[in-house]
LUMLUMZA-39984 format. One record per residue: residue in one letter; x, y, z of N, C-alpha, C in turn. Coordinates in steps of 0.2 Angstrom, whole numbers, plus 5000, padded with zeros to 4 digits. Layout:
<nodes>
AXYZXYZXYZ/...
</nodes>
This chain:
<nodes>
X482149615081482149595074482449535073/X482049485068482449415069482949425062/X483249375060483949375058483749375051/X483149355049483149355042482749415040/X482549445044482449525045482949585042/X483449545048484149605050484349595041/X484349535040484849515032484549555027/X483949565026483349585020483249645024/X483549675028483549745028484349775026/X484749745027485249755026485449745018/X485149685014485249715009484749725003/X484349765006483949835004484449865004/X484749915010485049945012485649955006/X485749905004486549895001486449904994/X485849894994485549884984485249974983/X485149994990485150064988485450114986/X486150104994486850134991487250124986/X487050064981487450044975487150084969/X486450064970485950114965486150184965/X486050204970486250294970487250304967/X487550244971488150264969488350264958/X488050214955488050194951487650204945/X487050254947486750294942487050344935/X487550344939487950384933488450354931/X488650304931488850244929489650224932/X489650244937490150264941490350204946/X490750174947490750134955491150164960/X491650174957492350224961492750254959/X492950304964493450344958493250424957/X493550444953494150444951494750464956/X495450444952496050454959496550464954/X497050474956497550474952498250434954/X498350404951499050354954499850374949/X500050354952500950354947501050384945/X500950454949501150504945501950584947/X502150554941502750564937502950654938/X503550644934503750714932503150754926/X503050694920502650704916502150664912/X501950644919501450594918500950564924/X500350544923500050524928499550484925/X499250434930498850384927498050414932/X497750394929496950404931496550354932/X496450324938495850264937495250274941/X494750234937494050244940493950164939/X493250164940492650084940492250094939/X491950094934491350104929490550034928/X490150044929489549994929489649974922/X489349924922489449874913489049934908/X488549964911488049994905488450044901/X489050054904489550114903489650114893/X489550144890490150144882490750184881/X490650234884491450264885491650304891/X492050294892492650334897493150384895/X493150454897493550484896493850534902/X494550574901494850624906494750664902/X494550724906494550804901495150834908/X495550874907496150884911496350954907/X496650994913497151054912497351094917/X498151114915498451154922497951214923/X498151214933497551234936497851344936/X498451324932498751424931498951414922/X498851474919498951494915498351474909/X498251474902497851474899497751414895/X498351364895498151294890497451304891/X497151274884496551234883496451154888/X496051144890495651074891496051014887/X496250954888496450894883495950844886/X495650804883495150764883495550704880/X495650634886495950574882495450524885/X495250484879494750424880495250344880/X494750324886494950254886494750204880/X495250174878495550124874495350044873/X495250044880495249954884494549944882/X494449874885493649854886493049864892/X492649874889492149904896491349834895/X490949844899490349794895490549744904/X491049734907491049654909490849684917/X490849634920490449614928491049674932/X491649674930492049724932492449754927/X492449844928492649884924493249954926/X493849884931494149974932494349994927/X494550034924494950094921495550144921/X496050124917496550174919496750204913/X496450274912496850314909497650364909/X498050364904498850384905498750434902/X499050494907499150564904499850584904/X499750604898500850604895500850694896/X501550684893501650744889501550794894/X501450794901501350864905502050894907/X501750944910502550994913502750984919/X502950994923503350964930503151034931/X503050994940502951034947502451074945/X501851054942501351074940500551034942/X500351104945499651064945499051054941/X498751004940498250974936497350964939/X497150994937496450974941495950944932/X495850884932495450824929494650804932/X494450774927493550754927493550724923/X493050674926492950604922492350614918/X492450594912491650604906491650534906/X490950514908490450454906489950454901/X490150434896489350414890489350494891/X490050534888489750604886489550644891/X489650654899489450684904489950684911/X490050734911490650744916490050734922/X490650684929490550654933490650734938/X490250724943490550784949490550734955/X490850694958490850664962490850684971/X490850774969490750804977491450804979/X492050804978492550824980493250854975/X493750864976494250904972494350844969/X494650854962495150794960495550844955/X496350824958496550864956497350824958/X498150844956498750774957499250854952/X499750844956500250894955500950854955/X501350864947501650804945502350834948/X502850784949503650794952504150854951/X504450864956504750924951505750914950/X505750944944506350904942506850944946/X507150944951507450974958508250944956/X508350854953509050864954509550864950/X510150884954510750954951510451044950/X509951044951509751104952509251144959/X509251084963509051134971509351074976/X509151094982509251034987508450964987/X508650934989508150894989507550904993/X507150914990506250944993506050915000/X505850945006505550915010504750895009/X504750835012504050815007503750775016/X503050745013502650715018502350635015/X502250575018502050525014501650495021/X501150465018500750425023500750355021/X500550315026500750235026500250195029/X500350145030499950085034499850035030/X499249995033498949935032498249895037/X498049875033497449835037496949865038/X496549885031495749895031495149855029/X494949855035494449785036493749835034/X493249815029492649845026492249805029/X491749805034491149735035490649745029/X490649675028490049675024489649595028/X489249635032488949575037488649515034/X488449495029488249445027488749405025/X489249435026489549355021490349355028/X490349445033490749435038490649375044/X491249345048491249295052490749315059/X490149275061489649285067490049325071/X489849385075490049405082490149475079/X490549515083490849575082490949575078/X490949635074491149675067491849655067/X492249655062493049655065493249725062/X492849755055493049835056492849885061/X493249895061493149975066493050025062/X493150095065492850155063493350165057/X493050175051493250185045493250275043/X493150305049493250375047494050405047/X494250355047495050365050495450385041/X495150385037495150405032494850465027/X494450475032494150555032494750595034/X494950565040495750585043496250615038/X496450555036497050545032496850585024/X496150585022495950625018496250715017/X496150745024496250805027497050785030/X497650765028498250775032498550785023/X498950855022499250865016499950805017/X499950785011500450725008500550725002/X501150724998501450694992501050634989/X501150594995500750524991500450474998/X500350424995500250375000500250315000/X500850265005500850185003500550135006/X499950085003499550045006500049985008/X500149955013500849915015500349835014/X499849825012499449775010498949775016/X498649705014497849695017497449755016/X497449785011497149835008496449815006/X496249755006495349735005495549665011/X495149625013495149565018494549535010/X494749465006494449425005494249365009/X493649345011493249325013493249245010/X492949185012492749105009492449145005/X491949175003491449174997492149214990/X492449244993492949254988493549224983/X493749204988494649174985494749124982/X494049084982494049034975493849044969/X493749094966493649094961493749174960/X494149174952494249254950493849314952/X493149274949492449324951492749354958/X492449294961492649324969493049384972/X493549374969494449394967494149494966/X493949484960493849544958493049554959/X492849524965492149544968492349604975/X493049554978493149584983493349654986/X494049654979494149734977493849774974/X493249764969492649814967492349844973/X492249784978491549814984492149844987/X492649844990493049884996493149934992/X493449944987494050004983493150054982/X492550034981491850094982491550104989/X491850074992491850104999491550185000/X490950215002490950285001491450355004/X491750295012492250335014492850345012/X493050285005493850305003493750364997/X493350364995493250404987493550474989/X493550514995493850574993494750544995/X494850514999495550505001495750464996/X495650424991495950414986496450464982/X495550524980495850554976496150624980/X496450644985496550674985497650674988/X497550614985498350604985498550554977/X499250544978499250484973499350434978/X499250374977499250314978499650254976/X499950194980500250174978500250124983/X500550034981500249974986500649904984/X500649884988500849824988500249754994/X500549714993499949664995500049625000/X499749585005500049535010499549475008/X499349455014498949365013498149405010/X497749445014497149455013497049475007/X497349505005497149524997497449504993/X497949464991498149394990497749334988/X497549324994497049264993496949245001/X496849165002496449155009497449165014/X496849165021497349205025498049165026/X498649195026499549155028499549115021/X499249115014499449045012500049115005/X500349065001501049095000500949074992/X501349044987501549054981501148954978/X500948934984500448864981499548884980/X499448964981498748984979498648964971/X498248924968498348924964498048974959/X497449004963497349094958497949144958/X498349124961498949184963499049234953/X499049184949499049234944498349284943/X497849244944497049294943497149354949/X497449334954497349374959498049434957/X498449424955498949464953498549524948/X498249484942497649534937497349574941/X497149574947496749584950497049644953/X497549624956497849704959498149724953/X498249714951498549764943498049794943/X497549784940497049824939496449864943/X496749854951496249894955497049934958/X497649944955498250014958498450044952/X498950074954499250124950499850104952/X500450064953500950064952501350074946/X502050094947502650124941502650034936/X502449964940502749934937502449864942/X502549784939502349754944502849664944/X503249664945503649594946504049624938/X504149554938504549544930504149474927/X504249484921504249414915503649394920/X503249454919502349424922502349374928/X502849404934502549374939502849434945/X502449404951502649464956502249524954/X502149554961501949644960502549664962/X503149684962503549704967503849774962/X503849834964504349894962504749944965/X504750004963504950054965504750114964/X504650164970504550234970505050274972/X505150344969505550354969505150434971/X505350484977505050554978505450594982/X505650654980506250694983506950634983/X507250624989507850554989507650524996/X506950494996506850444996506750384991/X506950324991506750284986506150204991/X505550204988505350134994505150124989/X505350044989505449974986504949924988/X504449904984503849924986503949804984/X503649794989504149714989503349684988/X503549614986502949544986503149494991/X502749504996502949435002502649385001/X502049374996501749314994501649264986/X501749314981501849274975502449204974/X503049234978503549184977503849154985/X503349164988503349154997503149054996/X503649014999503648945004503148975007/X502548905011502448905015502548905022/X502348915026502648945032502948885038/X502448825034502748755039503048705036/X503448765029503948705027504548725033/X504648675035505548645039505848705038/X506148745042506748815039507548795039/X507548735043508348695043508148645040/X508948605038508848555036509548515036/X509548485042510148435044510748515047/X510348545051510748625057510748655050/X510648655043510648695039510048755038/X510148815035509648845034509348825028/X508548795027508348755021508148825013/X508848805007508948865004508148874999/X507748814999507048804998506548855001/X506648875004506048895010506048965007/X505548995002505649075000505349115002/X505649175003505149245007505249284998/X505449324998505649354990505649324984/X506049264984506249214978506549244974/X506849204972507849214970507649264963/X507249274961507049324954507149414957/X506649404962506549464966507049484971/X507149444974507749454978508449484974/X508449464970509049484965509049554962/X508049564960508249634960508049694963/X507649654969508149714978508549724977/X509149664975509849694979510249734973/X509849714966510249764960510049834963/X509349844964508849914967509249954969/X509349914977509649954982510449974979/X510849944977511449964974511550014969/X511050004965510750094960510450154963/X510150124969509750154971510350224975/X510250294974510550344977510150384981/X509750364983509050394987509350394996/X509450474999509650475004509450415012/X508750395009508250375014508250305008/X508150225009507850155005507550145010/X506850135009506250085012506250045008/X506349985010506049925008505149895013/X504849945008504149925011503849845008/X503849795015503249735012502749725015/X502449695017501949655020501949635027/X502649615031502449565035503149595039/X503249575045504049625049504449575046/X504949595048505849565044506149565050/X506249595056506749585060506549575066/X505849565069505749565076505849485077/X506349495085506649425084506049395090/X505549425092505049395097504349365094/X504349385089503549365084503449295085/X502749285086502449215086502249215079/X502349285074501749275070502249275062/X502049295058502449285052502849325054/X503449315051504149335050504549305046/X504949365042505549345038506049325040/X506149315049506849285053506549205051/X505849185050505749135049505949105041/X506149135037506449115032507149145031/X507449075036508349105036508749105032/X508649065026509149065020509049135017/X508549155016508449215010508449295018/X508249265024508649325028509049345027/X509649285031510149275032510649305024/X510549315019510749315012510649385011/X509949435014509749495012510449535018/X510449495024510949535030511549545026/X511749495024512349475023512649525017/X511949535011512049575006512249665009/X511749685013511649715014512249765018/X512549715021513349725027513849715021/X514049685019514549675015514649715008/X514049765005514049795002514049895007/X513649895012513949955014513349975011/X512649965010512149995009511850055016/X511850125013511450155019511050195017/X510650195023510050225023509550185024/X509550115025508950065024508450075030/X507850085030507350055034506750005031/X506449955036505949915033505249955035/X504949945032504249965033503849895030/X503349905037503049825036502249845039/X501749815039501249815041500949735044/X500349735044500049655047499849665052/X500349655055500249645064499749685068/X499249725065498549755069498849805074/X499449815074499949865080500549915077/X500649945078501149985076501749965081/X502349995078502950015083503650005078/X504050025081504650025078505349965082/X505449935078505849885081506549895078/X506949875084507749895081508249825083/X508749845076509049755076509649815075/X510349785083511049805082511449775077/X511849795074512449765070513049765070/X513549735073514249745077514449785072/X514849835072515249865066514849925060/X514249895061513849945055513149985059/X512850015056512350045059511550005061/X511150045065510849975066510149975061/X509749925059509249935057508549935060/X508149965057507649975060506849955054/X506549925061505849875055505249925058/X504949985054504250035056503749985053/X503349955058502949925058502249995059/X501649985054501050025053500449985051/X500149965057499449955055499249935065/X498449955062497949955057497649995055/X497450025051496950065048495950045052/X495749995050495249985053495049915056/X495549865052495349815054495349805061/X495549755066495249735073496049735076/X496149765081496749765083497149705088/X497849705085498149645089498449665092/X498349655101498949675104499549635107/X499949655106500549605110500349555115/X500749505116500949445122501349425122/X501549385128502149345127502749375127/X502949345125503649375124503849455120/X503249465117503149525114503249585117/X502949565122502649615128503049665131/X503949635132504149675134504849665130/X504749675123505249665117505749725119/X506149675119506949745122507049775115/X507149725107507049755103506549825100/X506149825102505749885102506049945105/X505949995099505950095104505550095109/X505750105114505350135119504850175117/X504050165119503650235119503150225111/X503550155105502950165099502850115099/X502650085103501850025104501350065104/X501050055099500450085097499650035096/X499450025100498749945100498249995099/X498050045094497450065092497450075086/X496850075081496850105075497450165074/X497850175066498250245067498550205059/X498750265056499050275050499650335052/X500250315049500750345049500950385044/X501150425048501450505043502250515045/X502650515036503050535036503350575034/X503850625038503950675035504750665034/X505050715028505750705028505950765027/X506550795032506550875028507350875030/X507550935031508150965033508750955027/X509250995032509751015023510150975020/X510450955016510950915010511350875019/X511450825019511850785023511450795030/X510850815029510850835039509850815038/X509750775034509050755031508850695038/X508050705040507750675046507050645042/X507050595045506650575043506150565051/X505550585053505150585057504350535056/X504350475059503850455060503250475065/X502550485062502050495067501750445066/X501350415073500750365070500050405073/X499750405069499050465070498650405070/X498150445075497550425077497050435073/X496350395073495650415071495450475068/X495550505074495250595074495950635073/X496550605072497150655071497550655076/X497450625080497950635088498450595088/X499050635089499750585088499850545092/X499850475092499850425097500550415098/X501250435095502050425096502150435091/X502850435090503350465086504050435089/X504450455082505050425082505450465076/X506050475076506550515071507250475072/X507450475065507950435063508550495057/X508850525059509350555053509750505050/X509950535044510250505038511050495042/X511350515047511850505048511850445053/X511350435053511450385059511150305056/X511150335048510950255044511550245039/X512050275043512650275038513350235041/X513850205040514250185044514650215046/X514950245052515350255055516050275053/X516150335051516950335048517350335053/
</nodes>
C-alpha cells in the first residue's frame, strides 16, 4: 500500500474513533482528581456542541438522595475540559457519580466511583495504603510522529495499572509528548493534551483512582527547553486545565504543590517553569553560577518552608528529571550546583527526615543512592517509562556504583508503592511492575533508616 494510502486510511480510521467516541458529546472522562476528606473534583472533555455539564452523585451505603451539581464555566470552544467540585461530603466514604450531558447520563462502560480520606489523625495509627507512579507516555499519532519506528510501545500497560488497587496515582511528567506541530501555538498546546488524555486505553485507569501530576520538558513544550519557552504561561493553562491538583505555583506561576495521604507527604515540584537553560555556564570564575535555576528562588523557598511543616512520616519530593545521579549524561539537578548545592545544605543543617526523590524521564527505572557523612543517605527512585521508547544506560552509567544493586529496570513498568507497618516501624516498598503485572525488582526503605542516627 503506498503512503498516501497508508495516511487516508489512517485517517479515516481516526475520524471514526472520534465519531463514535464523541457522539454523546463526550471526549474523555470522566475521573476524579483531588480528592479530599470532603471533597473531590470531577473532570471530563466535552465536544463544542455540548450546552450543559453536570455530576449527579451519592454514597454508595445508606439512603441519601442523588445531589446533582452543574458546571459553571464556559463550554462552546475548540477545547472543553471541565472540572466540577463536590463539597460538603463525609470522610472515609464512598461515592459512586455520572456524568449528565445536554440532560442524559453518560455510561461510559466502566465504574466511576473515588472514596474520600479518612480523618485517622489523633485517632488511629496511620493507614497502610498503596500509590502508583511513573512517567513517559508516548501516544503515536503517525501522521504528525517522527519517520521509523513507532516510539510508543504497548499502551495496555494501563489496562494494567487500571486492575492494581491504589489510593491514588502520580504522573512524574511527560504525561503527553508534544510534537513540532504542537508547541507553537496554544491551539497545539491544548491539541496535544485533548488527543493523549482521550486515548481509549486511559479512560478506564483514569477513573478508577484519583490522579494527580506534575510535568517535564514534553508536556511543557519542545524537548530540554526550560523557563525562555515563551508559551510557558498558555502551556501552564493547559495543564491546569487537563489535572486535578490541590493547587499550582503561587502569584500565577509554576505548577508545583502538595499531596498529602495517610503520613506520606509528596511534593509535587516544577522542573521547567523557572528552570535556566541547561548550557548556561554552571561556574563562574570556580564559582557555582547563583543564575543558573532548577526550582527558582520562589519555589525553592517554598520546598523548604513544606518540608519543615511538613510531619509526614515518608517526604517525596516528586519532579521530572534525577537530582542525584552523579553519572548522567543527561538532565540533572547536580547540573545546577547553586540551587543543589543550597537544597543539600538545607536539608542537613536542618535534620529533615524521611526524604526520597522520585523522578521520572530517563526511559529506565532504578534507585540511586547518594551517602552523607554524619546523616542518613538519600535516595533518588527514578520511574519510567510507561510506553514511551526505552533508554538504556551507557557509559559510565553502566556500572553506577551509586545505584541499588538489582533495580535497573530497561523495560516498560510503573511503580507501585506501598507503605504499611506499625507507629515508628513504617516501610516503604517499591515495586516496578511490568506490562502484564510481573515484578521486574523491588526495593524497601524504613522510616528508621531516613532518620539520623542517635
Amino acid at each position: 500500500m503506498g503512503i498516501k494510502k497508508s495516511i487516508s486510511l489512517f485517517l479515516l480510521l481516526v475520524s471514526i474513533t472520534v465519531a463514535a467516541q464523541n457522539k454523546n458529546g463526550l471526549v474523555s472522562g470522566p475521573w476524579a482528581g483531588n480528592v479530599e476528606l470532603r471533597n473531590a473534583t470531577i473532570w471530563a472533555e466535552v465536544t463544542a456542541a455540548v450546552k450543559n455539564v453536570a455530576v449527579k452523585y451519592h454514597a454508595v451505603t445508606g439512603n441519601a438522595a442523588d445531589k446533582t451539581i452543574y458546571y459553571k464555566g464556559e463550554l462552546g470552544n475548540d477545547f472543553n475540559p471541565v472540572k466540577i467540585e463536590l463539597n460538603g461530603l463525609d470522610i472515609n466514604t464512598t461515592y459512586t457519580y455520572s456524568l449528565i450531558i445536554d440532560g442524559k447520563a453518560i455510561n461510559p462502560g466502566f465504574a466511576t466511583k473515588f472514596s474520600t480520606k479518612d480523618l485517622w489523625q489523633f485517632r488511629k495509627p496511620a493507614p497502610d495504603f498503596t500509590f502508583l507512579t511513573g512517567s513517559c507516555a508516548y501516544f503515536n499519532e503517525p501522521i504528525y510522529d517522527r519517520p521509523g519506528k513507532p516510539y510508543g510501545g504497548d499502551s495496555s500497560i494501563f489496562e494494567t495499572m487500571a486492575k492494581t488497587p491504589a489510593a491514588f496515582h502520580v504522573w512524574l511528567g511527560d504525561n503527553w509528548y508534544t510534537r513540532e506541530v504542537d508547541y507553537n501555538t496554544k491551539w497545539g498546546l491544548n491539541y496535544r493534551a485533548s488527543h493523549d488524555r482521550s486515548t481509549p486505553v486511559l479512560q478506564q485507569f483514569m477513573a478508577s483512582m484519583p490522579q494527580y501530576s506534575i510535568w517535564d520538558d514534553h508536556d511543557y513544550g519542545p524537548n530540554d527547553i526550560g523557563k525562555s519557552y515563551i508559551l510557558k504561561d498558555d502551556s501552564r493553562k493547559v495543564f491546569i486545565d487537563y489535572s486535578c491538583n490541590p493547587s499550582y505555583g503561587q502569584k500565577g506561576e509554576g505548577i508545583y504543590s502538595v499531596v498529602g495521604y495517610s503520613d506520606v507527604d509528596v511534593f509535587l515540584t516544577d522542573d521547567r517553569y523557572f528552570r535556566s537553560e541547561d548550557d548556561m555556564p554552571d561556574s563562574m570564575d570556580g564559582k557555582s553560577n547563583p543564575d543558573k535555576t532548577y526550582f527558582g528562588k520562589m519555589q525553592l523557598d517554598w520546598l523548604k518552608n513544606a518540608l519543615l511543616f511538613s510531619k509526614a512520616t515518608f517526604k517525596v519530593i516528586a519532579t521530572g528529571g534525577q537530582i542525584l545521579n552523579p553519572f548522567s549524561d543527561f538532565e540533572c539537578m547536580r547540573y545546577y550546583s547553586a540551587e543543589y548545592n543550597e537544597l543539600m545544605i538545607f536539608l542537613a543543617l536542618n535534620k529533615i527526615k524521611g526524604v526520597l526523590f522520585f523522578t521520572g524521564d530517563r526511559h529506565h527505572s532504578e534507585v540511586i543512592k547518594q551517602e552523607r557523612p554524619g546523616l542518613y543517605p538519600l535516595y533518588d527512585v527514578t520511574n519510567s517509562p510507561y510506553t514511551s521508547g526505552v533508554g538504556r544506560v551507557r557509559g559510565d552509567e553502566l556500572n553506577n556504583p551509586a545505584r541499588i544493586p538489582g533495580t535497573l529496570i530497561e523495560a516498560q513498568n510503573f511503580t507501585k508503592v506501598t507503605v504499611s507497618g506499625k507507629r515508628n516501624e513504617r516501610i516503604m516498598k517499591i515495586e516496578f511492575i511490568g506490562i502484564k503485572g510481573d515484578k521486574l525488582g523491588e526495593w524497601s526503605i524504613g522510616e528508621k533508616e531516613l532518620q539520623l542516627s542517635k
